[in-house]
C-alpha positions as CSV (number, residue, x, y, z in Angstrom):
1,X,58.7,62.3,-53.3
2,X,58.0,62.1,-49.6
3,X,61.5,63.1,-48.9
4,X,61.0,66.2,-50.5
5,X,57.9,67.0,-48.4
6,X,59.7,66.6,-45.6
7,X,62.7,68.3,-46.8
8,X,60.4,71.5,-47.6
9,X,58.3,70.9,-44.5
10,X,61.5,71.2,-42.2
11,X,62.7,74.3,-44.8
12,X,59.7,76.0,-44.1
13,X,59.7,75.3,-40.4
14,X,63.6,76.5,-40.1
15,X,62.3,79.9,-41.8
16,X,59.6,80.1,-39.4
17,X,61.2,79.4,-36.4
18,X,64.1,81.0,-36.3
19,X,62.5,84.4,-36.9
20,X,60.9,83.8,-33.6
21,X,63.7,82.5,-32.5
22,X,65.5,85.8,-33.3
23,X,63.0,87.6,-31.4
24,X,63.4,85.8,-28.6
25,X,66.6,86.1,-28.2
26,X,66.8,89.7,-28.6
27,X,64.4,90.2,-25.9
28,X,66.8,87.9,-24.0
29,X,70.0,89.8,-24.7
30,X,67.7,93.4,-24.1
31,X,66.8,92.6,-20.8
32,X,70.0,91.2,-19.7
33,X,71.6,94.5,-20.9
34,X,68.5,96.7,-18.9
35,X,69.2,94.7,-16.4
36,X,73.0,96.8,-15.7
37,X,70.7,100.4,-16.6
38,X,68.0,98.9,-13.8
39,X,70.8,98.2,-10.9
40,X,72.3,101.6,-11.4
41,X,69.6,103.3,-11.0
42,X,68.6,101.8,-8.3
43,X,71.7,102.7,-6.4
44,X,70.9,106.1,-7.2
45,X,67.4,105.5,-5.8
46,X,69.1,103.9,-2.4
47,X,71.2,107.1,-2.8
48,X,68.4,109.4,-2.6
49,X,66.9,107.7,0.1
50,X,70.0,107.7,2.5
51,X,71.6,104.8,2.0
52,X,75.6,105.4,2.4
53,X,78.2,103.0,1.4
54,X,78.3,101.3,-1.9
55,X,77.6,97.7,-0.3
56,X,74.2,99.0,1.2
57,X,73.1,100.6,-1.9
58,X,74.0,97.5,-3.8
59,X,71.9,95.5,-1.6
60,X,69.3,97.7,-1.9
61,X,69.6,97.1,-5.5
62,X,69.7,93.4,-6.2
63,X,67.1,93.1,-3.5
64,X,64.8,95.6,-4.9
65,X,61.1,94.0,-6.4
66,X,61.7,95.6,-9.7
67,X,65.0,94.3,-10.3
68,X,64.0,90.6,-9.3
69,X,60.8,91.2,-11.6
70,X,63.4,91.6,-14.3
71,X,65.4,89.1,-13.2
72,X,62.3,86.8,-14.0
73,X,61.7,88.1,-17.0
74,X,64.9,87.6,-17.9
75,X,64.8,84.0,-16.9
76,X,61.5,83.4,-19.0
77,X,63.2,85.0,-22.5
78,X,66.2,83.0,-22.1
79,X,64.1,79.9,-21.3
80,X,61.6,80.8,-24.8
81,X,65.3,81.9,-26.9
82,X,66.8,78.3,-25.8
83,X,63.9,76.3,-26.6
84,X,63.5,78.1,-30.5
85,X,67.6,77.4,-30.7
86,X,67.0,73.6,-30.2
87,X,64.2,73.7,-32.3
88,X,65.8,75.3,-35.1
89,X,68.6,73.4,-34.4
90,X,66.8,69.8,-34.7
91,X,65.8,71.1,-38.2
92,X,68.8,72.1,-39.2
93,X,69.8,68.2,-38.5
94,X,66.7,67.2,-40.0
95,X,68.0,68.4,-43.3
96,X,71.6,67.4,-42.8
97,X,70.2,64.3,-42.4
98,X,68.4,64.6,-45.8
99,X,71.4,65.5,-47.3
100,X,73.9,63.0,-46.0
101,X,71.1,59.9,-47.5
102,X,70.1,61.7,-50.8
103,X,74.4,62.4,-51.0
104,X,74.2,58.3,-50.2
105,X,71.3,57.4,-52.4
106,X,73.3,59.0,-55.9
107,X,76.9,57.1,-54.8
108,X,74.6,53.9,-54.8
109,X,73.2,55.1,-57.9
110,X,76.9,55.7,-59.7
111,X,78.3,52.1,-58.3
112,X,75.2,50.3,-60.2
């Protein structure tokens, strides 16, 4: 019976998890998309403010406080997406695990 507690425990927890999981990840994925929308307009900003070859505006870019604000945030999403992956991952074993000795437990049962 304690098996089964578990088993619903870690069910429950895999449901919970991996909708934040999800939205971490999304968040992940949007700001590493923004983060191609935030570099090009920033070489039009660099543009606008004189800047002429496509090496100096690029600079201007990467170096720009916004973009390594989102270069942070970036870094923290991925960071929160990886740890809800492993954690919905562990449960995912938790339950394989389950399965492999309750798969076990009825062969015992059959050889008796």
């Amino acid at each position: 019976m304690n098996d089964m507690v578990n088993l619903e425990k870690a069910f429950h927890y895999l449901k919970t998890t991996a909708a934040t999981y999800a939205k971490n990840k999304a968040q992940a994925e949007y700001l590493k998309e923004f983060r191609k929308s935030k570099k090009a307009l920033l070489i039009i900003e660099a543009e606008q403010q004189g800047l002429k070859t496509g090496q100096e505006r690029e600079s201007y870019a990467y170096s720009h406080k916004e973009y390594m604000e989102l270069l942070e945030g970036l870094r923290a999403a991925t960071e929160e997406a990886e740890k809800y992956r492993i954690m919905v991952k562990t449960a995912e074993l938790q339950i394989e695990v389950w399965r492999s000795q309750n798969s076990r437990s009825v062969a015992e049962m059959k050889l008796r």
